[in-house]
Backbone and ligand atoms as CSV (ligand in chain L), in Angstrom:
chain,resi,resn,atom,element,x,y,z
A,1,UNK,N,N,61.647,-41.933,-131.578
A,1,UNK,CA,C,62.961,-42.258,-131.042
A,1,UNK,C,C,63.937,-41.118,-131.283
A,2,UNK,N,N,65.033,-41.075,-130.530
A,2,UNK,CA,C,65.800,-40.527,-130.656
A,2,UNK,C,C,67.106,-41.093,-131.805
A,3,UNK,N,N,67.886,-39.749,-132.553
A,3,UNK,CA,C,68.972,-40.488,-133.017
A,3,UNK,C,C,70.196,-39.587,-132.396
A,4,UNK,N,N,71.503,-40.367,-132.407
A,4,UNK,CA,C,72.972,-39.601,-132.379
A,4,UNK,C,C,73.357,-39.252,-133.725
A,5,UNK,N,N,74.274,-38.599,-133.997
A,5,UNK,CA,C,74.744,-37.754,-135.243
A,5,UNK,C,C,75.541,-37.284,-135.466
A,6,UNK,N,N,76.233,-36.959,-136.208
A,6,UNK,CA,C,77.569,-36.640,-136.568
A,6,UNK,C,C,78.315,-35.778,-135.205
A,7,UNK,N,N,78.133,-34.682,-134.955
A,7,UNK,CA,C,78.976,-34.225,-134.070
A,7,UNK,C,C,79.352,-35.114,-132.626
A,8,UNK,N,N,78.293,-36.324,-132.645
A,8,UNK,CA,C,79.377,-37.231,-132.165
A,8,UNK,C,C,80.806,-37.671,-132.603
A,9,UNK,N,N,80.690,-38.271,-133.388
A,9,UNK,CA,C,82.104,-38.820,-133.994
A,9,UNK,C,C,83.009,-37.987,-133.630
A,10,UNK,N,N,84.195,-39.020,-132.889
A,10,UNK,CA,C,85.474,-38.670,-132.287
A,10,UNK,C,C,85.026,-37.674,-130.661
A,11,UNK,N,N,84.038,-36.937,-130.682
A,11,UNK,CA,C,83.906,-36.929,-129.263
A,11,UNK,C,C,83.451,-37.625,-128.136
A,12,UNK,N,N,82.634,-37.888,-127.949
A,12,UNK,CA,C,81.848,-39.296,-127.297
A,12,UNK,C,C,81.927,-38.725,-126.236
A,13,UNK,N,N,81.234,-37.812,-125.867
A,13,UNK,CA,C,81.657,-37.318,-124.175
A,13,UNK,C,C,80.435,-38.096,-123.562
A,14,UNK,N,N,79.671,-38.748,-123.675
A,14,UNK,CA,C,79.343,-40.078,-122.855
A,14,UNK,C,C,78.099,-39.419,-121.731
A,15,UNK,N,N,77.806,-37.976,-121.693
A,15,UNK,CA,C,76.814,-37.658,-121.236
A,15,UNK,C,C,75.425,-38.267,-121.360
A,16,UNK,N,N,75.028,-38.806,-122.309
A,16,UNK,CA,C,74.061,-39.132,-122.315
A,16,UNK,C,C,73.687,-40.460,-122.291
A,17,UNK,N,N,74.782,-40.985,-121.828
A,17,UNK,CA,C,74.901,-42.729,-121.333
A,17,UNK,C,C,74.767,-42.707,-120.050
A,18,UNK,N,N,75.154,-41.765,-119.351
A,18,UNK,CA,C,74.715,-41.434,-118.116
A,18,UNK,C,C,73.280,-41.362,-117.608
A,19,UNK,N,N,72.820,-40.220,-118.358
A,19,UNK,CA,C,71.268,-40.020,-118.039
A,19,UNK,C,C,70.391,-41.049,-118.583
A,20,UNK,N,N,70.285,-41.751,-119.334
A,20,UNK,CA,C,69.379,-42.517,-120.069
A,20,UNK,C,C,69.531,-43.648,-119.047
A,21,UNK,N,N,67.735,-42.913,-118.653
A,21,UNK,CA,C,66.812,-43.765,-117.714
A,21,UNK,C,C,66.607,-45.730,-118.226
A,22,UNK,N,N,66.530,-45.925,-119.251
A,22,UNK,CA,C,66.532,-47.123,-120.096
A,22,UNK,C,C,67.622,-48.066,-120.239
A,23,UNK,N,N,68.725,-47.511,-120.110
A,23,UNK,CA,C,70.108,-47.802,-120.658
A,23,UNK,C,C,70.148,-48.199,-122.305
A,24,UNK,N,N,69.536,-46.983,-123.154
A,24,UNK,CA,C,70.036,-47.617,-124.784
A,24,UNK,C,C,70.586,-47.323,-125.440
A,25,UNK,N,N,71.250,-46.827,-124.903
A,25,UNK,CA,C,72.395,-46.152,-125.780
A,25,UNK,C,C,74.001,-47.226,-125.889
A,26,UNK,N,N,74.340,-47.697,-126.642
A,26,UNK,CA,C,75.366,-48.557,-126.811
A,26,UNK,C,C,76.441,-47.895,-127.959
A,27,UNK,N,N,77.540,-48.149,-127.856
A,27,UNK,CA,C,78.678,-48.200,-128.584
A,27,UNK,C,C,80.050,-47.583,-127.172
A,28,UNK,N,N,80.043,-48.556,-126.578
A,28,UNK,CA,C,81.259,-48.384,-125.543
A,28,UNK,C,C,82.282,-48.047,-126.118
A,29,UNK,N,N,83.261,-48.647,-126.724
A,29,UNK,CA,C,84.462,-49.096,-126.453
A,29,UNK,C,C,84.645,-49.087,-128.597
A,30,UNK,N,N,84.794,-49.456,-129.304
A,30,UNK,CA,C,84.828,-49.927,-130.400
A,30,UNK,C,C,84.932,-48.683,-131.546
A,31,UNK,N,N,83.560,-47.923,-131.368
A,31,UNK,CA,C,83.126,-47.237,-132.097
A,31,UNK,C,C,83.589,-45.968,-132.425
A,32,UNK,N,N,83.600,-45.053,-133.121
A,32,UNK,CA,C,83.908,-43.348,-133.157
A,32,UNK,C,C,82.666,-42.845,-132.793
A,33,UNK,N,N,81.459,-43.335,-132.725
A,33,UNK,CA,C,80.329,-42.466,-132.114
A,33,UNK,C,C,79.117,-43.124,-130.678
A,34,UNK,N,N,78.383,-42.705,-130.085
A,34,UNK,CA,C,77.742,-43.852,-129.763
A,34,UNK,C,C,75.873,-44.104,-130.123
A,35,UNK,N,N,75.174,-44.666,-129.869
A,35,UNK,CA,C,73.985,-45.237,-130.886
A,35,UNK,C,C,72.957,-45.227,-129.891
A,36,UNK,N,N,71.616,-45.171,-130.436
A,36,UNK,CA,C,70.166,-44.785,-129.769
A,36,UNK,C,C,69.789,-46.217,-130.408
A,37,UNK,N,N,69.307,-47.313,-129.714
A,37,UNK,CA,C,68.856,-48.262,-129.673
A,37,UNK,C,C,67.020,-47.994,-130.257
A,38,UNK,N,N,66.535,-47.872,-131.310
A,38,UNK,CA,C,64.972,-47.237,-131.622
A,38,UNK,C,C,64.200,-48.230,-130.713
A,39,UNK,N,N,64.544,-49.365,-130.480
A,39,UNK,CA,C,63.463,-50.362,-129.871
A,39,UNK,C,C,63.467,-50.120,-128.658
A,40,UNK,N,N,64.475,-49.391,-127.958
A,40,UNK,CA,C,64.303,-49.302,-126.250
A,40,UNK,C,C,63.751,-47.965,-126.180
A,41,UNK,N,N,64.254,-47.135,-126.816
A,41,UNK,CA,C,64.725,-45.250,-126.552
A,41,UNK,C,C,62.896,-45.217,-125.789
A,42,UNK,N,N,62.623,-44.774,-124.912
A,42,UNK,CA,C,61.387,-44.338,-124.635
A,42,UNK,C,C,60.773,-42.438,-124.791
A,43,UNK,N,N,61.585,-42.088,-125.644
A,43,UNK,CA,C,61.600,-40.367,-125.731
A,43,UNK,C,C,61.169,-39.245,-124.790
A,44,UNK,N,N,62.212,-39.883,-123.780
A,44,UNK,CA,C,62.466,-39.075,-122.632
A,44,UNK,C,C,62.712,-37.123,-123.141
A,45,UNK,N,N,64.066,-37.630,-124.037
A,45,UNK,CA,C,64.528,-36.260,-124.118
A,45,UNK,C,C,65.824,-36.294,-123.455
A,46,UNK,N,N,66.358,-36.760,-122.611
A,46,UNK,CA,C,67.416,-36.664,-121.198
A,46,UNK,C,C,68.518,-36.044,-122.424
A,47,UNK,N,N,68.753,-37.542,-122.759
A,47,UNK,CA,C,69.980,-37.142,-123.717
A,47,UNK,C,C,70.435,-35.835,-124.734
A,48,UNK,N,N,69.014,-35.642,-125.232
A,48,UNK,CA,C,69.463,-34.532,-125.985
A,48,UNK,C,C,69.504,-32.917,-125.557
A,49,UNK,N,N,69.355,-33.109,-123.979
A,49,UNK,CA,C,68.949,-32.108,-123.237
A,49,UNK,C,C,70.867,-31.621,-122.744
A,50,UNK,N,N,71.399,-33.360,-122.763
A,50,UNK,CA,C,73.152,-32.850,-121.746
A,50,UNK,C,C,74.274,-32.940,-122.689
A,51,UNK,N,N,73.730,-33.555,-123.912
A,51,UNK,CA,C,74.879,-33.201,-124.823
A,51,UNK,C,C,75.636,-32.310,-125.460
A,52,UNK,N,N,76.769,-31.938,-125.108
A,52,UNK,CA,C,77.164,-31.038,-125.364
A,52,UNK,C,C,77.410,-30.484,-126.415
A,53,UNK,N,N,77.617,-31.129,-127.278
A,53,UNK,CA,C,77.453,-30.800,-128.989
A,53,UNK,C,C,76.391,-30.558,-129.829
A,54,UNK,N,N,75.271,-30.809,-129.073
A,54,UNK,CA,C,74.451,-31.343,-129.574
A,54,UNK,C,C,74.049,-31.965,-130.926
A,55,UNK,N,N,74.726,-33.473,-130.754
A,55,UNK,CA,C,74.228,-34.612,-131.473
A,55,UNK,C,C,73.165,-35.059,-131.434
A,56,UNK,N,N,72.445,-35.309,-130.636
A,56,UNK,CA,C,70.968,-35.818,-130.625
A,56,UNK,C,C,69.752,-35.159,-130.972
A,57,UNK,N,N,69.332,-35.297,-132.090
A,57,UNK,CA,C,68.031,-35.031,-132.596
A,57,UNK,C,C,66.663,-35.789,-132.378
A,58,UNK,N,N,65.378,-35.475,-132.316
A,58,UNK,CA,C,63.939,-37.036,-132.481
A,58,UNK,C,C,64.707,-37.004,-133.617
A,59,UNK,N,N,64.279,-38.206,-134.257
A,59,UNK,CA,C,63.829,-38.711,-135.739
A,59,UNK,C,C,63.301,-37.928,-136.630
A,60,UNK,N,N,62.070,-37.190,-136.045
A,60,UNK,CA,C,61.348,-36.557,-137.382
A,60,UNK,C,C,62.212,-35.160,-137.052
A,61,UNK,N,N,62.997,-34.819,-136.436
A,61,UNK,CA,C,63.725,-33.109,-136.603
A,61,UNK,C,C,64.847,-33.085,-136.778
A,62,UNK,N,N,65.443,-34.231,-137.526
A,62,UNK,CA,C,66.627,-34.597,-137.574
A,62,UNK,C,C,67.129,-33.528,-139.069
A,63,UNK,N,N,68.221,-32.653,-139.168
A,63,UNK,CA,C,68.971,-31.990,-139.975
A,63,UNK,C,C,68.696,-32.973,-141.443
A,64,UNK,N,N,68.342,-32.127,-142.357
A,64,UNK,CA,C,68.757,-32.977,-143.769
A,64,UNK,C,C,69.796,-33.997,-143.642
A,65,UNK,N,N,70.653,-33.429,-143.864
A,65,UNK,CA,C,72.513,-33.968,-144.016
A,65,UNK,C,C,72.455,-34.994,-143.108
A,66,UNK,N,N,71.731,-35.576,-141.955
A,66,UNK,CA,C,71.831,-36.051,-140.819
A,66,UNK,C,C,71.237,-36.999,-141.135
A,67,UNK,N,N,70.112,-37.467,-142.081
A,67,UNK,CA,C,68.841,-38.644,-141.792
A,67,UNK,C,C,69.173,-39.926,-141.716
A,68,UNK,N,N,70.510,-40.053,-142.657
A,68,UNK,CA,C,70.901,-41.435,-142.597
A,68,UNK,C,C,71.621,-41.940,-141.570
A,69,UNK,N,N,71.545,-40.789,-140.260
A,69,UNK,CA,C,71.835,-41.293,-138.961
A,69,UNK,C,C,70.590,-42.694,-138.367
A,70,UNK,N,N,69.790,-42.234,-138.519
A,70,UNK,CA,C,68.636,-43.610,-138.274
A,70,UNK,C,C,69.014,-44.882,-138.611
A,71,UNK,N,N,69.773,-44.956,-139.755
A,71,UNK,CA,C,69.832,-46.023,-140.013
A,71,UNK,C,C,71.103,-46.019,-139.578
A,72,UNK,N,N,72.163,-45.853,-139.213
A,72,UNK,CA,C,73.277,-45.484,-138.615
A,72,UNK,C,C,73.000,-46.069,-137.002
A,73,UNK,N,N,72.368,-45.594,-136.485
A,73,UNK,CA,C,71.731,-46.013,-135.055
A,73,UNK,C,C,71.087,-47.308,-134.948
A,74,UNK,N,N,70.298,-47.392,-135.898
A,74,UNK,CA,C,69.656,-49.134,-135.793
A,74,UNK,C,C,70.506,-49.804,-136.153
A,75,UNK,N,N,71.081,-49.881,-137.449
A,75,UNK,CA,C,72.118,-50.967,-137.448
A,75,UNK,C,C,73.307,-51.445,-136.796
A,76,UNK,N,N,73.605,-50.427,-135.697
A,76,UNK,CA,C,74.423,-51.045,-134.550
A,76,UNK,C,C,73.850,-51.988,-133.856
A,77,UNK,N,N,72.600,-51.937,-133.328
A,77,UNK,CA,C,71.721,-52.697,-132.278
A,77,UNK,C,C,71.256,-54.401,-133.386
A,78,UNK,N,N,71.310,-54.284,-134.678
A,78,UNK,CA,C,70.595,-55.073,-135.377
A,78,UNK,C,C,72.221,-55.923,-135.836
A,79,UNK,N,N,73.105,-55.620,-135.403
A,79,UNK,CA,C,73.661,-56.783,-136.496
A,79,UNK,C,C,75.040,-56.794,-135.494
A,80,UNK,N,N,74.953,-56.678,-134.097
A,80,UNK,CA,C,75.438,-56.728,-132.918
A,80,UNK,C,C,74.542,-57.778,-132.182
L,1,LIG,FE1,FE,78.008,-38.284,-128.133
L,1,LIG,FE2,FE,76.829,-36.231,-127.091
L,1,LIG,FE3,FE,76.417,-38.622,-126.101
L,1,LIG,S1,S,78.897,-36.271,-127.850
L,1,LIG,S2,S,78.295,-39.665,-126.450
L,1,LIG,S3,S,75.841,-37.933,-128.122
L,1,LIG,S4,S,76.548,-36.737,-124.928
């Protein structure tokens, strides 16, 4: 799966809600960042291909400093 990651927060330029063939990416409206759903994400790639910051990492190449984005990402989808 894919995760989002810090250089989201406060930008949200929403590119990759666009491309994602699946639609799993959630956090509209509410949030400072937005979230990779692990149970849908089918690891296209799209997303981490148009983001401009690049926030989106897989899982296993995710930055040290970054890992506890995973759980950051699932627990939006899990307790929503
Ligand atoms: Fe955030 Fe990048 Fe998507 S800034 S909303 S992960 S395109």
């Amino acid at each position: 799966t894919y995760v989002i990651t810090q250089p989201c927060i406060d930008v949200k330029d929403g590119a990759c809600v666009d491309v994602c063939p699946v639609d799993c990416i959630g956090g509209e409206n509410e949030d400072r960042q937005f979230y990779i759903d692990p149970e849908r994400c089918v690891d296209c790639d799209l997303c981490a291909t148009v983001c401009p910051v690049d926030a989106i990492f897989r899982e296993e190449e995710l930055p040290p400093e970054w890992e506890h984005f995973t759980r950051v990402n699932a627990e939006y989808f899990t307790e929503s």
